[in-house]
Residue, then its C-alpha position, 0 to 999 in steps of 0.5 A: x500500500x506504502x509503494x502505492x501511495x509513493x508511486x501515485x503521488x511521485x506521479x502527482x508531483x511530475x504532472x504537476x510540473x509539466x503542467x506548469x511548464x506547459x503553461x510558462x508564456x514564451x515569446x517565441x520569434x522566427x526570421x527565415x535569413x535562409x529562406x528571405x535570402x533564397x527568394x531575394x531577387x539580386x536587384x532588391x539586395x538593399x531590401x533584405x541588407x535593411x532587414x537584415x543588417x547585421x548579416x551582411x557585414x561591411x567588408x564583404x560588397x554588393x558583388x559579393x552577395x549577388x555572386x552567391x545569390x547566383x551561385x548555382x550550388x547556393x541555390x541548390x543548398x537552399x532548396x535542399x534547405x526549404x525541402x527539410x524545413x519548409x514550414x516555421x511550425x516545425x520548428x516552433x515545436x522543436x524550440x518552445x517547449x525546450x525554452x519553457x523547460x529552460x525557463x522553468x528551471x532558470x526563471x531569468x532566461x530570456x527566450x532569443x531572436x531565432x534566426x535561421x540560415x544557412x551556412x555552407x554546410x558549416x558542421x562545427x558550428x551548428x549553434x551560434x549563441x550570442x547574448x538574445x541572438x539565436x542563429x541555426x545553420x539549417x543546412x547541418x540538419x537535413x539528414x545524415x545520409x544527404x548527399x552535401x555531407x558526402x566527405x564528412x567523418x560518419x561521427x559528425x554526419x549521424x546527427x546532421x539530422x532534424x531531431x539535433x537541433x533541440x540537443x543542440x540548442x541546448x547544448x549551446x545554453x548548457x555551456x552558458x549555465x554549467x561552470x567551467x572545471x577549475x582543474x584539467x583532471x579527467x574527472x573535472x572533465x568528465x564532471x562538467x559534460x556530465x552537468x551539460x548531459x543532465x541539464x539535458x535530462x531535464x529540459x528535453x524529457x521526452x528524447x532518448x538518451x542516446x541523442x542527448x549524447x549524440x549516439x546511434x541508439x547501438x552505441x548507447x546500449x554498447x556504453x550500458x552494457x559495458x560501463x562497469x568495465x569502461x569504470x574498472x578500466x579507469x580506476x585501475x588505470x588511475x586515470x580519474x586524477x590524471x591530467x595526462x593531455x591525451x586524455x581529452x582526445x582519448x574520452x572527452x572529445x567527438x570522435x570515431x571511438x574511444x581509446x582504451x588501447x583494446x581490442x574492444x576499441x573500434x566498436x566502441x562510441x567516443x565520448x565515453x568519459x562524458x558518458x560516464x561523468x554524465x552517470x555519476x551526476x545523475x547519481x550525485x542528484x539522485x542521492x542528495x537533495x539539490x537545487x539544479x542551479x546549484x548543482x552547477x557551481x558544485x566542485x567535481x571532486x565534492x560531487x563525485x564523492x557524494x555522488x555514491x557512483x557504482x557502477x550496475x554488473 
């Protein structure tokens, strides 16, 4: 009966706070650049540099824009983009419920101008956050198979795809909220992505956890089914205090695999020490009763102790 009343009333509670942030207002404003830009005659170019000053900057002149406005590949890249994205609908319904779950859990969030382009294929820098300014490179997501990201490492190019651009997003004000690691150790690393992964958690409830990370849903389950050996490979290595310098390439950075210097190496998915930071930081928030925006300035040492992180067999 106790279990009963726990489960019910734990549910109460989560309905509770999605109808809250359901009912948070936003103030959701979309320029389509990309779109404007792709039906912009060449003789009407002052309309759109009025409408859009400050993507048009001063060094480049009028003869710069009306090459690209004729470059048969822009063009092209532009009707791919407005194939993929015809609509502003859909992505309003990407971005507004994940600004009201940022609002929710950070009230002084101020919802930015979103403003869509595109940018030459330009996959390392889909996000561009600048203060109130939100700017989304179109042309990264239209889907890793597509024939512009011939070339591109497949690592990069499997979430060049539509369901990105909320992870994305949110990483991109992830990096604004977590602080930054105060040491260049492992764990200090892994800790800060993991604080990145969770604020995932919680702004974006209803993605798998596999495209929070970025993974393909068989890289996830090879991380789950092998995460008590990937930790005793760390402890027995020593490498959690470790500020080794290839470390970050080895387990923190985007790449093909990790390295563990196995035979197990080339099927496994990179990033696997963010993986692991991320665990430890939802077991650190499972186990002690903190605010979220507190949870951000949280030392990674103090949060890795008290974070009773074990691995399941």
């Amino acid at each position: 009966m106790f279990f009963c009343l726990l489960f019910f009333g734990c549910k109460k509670e989560k309905d509770s706070i999605v109808a809250e942030i359901e009912n948070i207002p936003i103030n959701f404003e979309l320029h389509r650049f990309d779109r404007d830009f792709a039906q912009t005659d060449p003789a009407n170019l002052d309309q759109i540099k009025q409408k859009y000053p400050a993507f048009f900057p001063e060094q480049f002149d009028d003869a710069f824009w009306i090459e690209k406005m004729t470059d048969t590949l822009q063009i092209e890249l532009e009707a791919e983009t407005l194939k993929t994205f015809p609509n502003d609908r859909d992505l309003e319904n990407i971005l507004v419920p994940l600004f009201k779950h940022i609002k929710y859990y950070f009230p002084k969030f101020e919802e930015p101008v979103v403003v869509t382009v595109t940018s030459d294929v330009d996959y390392r820098e889909k996000v561009i956050l600048a203060d109130t300014l939100l700017i989304l490179e179109l042309d990264t997501y239209l889907g890793e198979g597509h024939e512009f990201y011939r070339g591109i490492e497949r690592y990069f190019a499997k979430n060049m795809r539509p369901s990105q651009i909320a992870p994305d997003v949110a990483e991109a004000y992830a990096k604004e909220y977590v602080k930054g690691p105060r040491k260049n150790r492992l764990l200090d690393l892994m800790i800060y992505y993991g604080k990145r992964l969770y604020l995932k958690d919680i702004w974006l409830p209803d993605l798998s956890n596999a495209e929070k990370i970025g993974y393909t849903e068989e890289e996830y389950q090879w991380a789950e089914e092998n995460e008590i050996y990937m930790w005793q490979y760390f402890i027995e290595n020593e490498l959690l205090y470790s500020s080794d310098w290839r470390l970050p390439a080895r387990f923190i950075n985007p790449a093909p695999f990790s390295k563990f210097y196995l035979e197990i190496d080339n099927e496994s998915p990179g990033m696997l020490g963010r993986y692991l930071g991320w665990k430890i930081v939802k077991s650190y928030m499972k186990n002690n009763p903190v605010d979220v925006r507190e949870l951000m300035h949280i030392d990674a040492e103090e949060l890795f102790k008290k974070s009773k992180y074990k691995p399941e067999k």
